[in-house]
C-alpha positions in Angstrom: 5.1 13.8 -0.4 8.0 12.4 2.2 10.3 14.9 3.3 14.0 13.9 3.4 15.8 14.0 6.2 19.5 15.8 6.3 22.0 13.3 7.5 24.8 13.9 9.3 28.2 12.6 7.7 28.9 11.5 11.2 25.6 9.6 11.7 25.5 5.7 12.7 23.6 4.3 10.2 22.1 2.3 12.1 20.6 5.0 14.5 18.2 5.2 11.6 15.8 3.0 10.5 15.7 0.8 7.3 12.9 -0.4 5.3 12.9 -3.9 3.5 10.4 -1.8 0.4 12.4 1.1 -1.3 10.7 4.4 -0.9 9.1 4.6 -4.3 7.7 1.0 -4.3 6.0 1.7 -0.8 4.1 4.9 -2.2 3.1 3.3 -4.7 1.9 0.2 -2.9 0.0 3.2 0.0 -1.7 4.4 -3.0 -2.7 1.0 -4.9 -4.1 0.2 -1.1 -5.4 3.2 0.2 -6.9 4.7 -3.3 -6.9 2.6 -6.4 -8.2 -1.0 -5.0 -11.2 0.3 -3.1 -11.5 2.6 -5.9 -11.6 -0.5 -8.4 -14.1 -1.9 -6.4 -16.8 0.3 -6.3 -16.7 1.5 -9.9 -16.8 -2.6 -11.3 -19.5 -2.9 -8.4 -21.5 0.3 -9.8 -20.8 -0.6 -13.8 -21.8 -4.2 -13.1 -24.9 -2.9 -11.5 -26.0 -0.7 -14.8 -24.2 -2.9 -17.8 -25.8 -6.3 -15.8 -22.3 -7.9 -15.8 -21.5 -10.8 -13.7 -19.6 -11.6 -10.5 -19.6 -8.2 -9.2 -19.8 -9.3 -5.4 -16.6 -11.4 -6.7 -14.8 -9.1 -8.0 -15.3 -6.6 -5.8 -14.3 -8.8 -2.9 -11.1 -10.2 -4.7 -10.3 -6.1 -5.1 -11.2 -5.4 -1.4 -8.1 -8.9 -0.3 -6.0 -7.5 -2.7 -5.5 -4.0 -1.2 -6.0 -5.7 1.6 -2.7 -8.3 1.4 -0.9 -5.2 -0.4 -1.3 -2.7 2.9 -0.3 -5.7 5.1 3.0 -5.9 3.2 3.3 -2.1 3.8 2.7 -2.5 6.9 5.3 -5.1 7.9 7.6 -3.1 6.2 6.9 -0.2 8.5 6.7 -1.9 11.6 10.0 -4.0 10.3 11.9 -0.8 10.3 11.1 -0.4 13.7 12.0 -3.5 15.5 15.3 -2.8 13.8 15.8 0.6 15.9 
C-alpha cells in the first residue's frame, strides 16, 4: 500500500508532483495490468485447452493488449507527473 506523505502547511504545491489518474484509479489499473489480465489469460488459455473452446490464442492475445494499453496509461500518468516537477 502507498504511504502518505506529511505535507507541510507551508509547502508550494507545486514542489510536488501531480498525477492526471487519482490514486485509487491507478491501483486499481497496476493491478488489472500487472495481475488480473495476464492472470485472465492463462486460465481462458488453460480452460480452453481441457473444455475444447474456441479462440483461445485470440482471447488470450486480446487479454495480453489490454493489460498492455492499460499499463501504458499508467505509465504516462507516472512519467506525466514528472515532467511536471
Amino acid at each position: 500500500m502507498t504511504e502518505l506523505v506529511d505535507i507541510p502547511d507551508d509547502a508550494e504545491v507545486k514542489d510536488y508532483p501531480r498525477y492526471w489518474l487519482p490514486e485509487p484509479v491507478y491501483q486499481a489499473l497496476k493491478w488489472t495490468a500487472l495481475v488480473l489480465m495476464p492472470l485472465a489469460s492463462v486460465i481462458y488459455t488453460a480452460l480452453a485447452g481441457v473444455w475444447g473452446w474456441g479462440g483461445a490464442n485470440e482471447i488470450a492475445a486480446t487479454l495480453q493488449i489490454v493489460g498492455v494499453a492499460i499499463g501504458v496509461t499508467i505509465g504516462v500518468s507516472e512519467i506525466s507527473s514528472l515532467a511536471r516537477r
